[in-house]
C-alpha positions in Angstrom: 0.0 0.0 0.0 1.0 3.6 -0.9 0.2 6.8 1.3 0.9 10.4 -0.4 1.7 13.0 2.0 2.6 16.7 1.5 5.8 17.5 3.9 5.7 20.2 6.1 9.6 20.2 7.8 10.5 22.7 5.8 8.9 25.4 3.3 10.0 23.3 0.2 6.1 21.0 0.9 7.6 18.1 -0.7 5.2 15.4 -2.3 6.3 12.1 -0.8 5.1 8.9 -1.2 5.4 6.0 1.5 5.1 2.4 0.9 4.0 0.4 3.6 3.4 -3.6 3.6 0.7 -5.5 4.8 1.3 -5.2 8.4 2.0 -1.3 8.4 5.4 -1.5 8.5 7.4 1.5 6.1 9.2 -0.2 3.1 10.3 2.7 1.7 10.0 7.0 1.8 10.7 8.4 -1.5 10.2 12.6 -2.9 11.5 14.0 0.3 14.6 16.3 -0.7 16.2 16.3 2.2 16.5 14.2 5.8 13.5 16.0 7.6 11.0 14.9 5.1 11.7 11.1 5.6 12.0 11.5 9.1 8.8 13.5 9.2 6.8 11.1 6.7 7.9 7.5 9.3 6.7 9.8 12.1 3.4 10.2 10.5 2.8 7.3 9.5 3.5 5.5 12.7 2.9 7.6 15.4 1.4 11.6 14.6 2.3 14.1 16.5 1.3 18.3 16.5 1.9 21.2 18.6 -0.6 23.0 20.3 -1.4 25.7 20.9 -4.7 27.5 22.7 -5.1 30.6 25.2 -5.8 30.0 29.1 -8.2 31.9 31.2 -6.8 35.0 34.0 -8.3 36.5 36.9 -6.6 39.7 37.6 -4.5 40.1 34.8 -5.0 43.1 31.7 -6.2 40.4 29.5 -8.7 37.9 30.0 -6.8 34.9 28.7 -2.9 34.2 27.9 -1.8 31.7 25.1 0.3 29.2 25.7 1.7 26.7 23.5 3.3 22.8 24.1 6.6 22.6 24.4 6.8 20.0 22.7 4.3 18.3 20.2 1.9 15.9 21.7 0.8 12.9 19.9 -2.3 13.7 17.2 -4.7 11.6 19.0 -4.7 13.5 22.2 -5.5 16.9 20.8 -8.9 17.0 21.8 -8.4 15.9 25.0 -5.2 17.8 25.7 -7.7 21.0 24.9 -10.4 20.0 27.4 -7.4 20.1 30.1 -6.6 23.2 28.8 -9.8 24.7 29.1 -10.5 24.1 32.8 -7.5 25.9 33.5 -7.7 29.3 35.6 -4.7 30.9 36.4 -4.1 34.3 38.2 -2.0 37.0 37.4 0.6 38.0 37.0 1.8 35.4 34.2 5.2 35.8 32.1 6.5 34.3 28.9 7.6 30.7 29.6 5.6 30.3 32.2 4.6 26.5 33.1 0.9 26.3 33.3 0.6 22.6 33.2 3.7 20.8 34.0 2.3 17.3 32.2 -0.6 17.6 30.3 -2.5 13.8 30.4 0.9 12.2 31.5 2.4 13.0 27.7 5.8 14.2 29.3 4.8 17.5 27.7 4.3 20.9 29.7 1.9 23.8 28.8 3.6 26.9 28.8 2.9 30.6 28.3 4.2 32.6 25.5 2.9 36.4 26.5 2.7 38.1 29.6 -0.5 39.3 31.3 
């Protein structure tokens, strides 16, 4: 089985094709121009991963909400949930770039952190 997927580890968007036998394994990665594209198209194809990124509620602060962002990505099929963690999160002010807001978001290994002031 072929999959066609359109890279996104760098700005070229390379068109790459990945071969893949009849127990999912990868045979082969082919139209990637240079190492990130393979190594982006096995990731994909065997275990997805994105970044996140969302906005957390403040009392006190001169905004209502701060956005924060994973620091690193979390795997594609925790999104949704990851985002209903985020959501119940209230944090008070004052709150400063790099802040952690959640140290381990579902047990991924991956913190929630803030990338503006307020």
């Amino acid at each position: 089985m072929k999959k066609n997927l359109t890279c996104v580890a760098c700005p070229l968007g390379c068109s790459i094709t990945v071969e893949l036998d009849d127990q999912g394994q990868i045979l082969s990665v082919t139209g990637n121009t240079c190492k990130r594209g393979d190594a982006y198209a096995r990731t994909e194809m065997t275990n997805p991963t994105r970044s996140l990124t969302s906005t957390v509620k403040v009392e006190g602060g001169r905004h209502p909400v701060v956005p924060v962002k994973s620091a690193a990505p979390v795997p594609k099929s925790m999104l949704f949930d990851c985002m209903k963690e985020i959501n119940k999160v209230v944090v008070k002010a004052p709150v400063h770039i790099g802040d952690t807001i959640i140290e381990n978001i579902l047990g991924t290994g991956v913190a929630i952190v803030a990338t503006n002031d307020c």
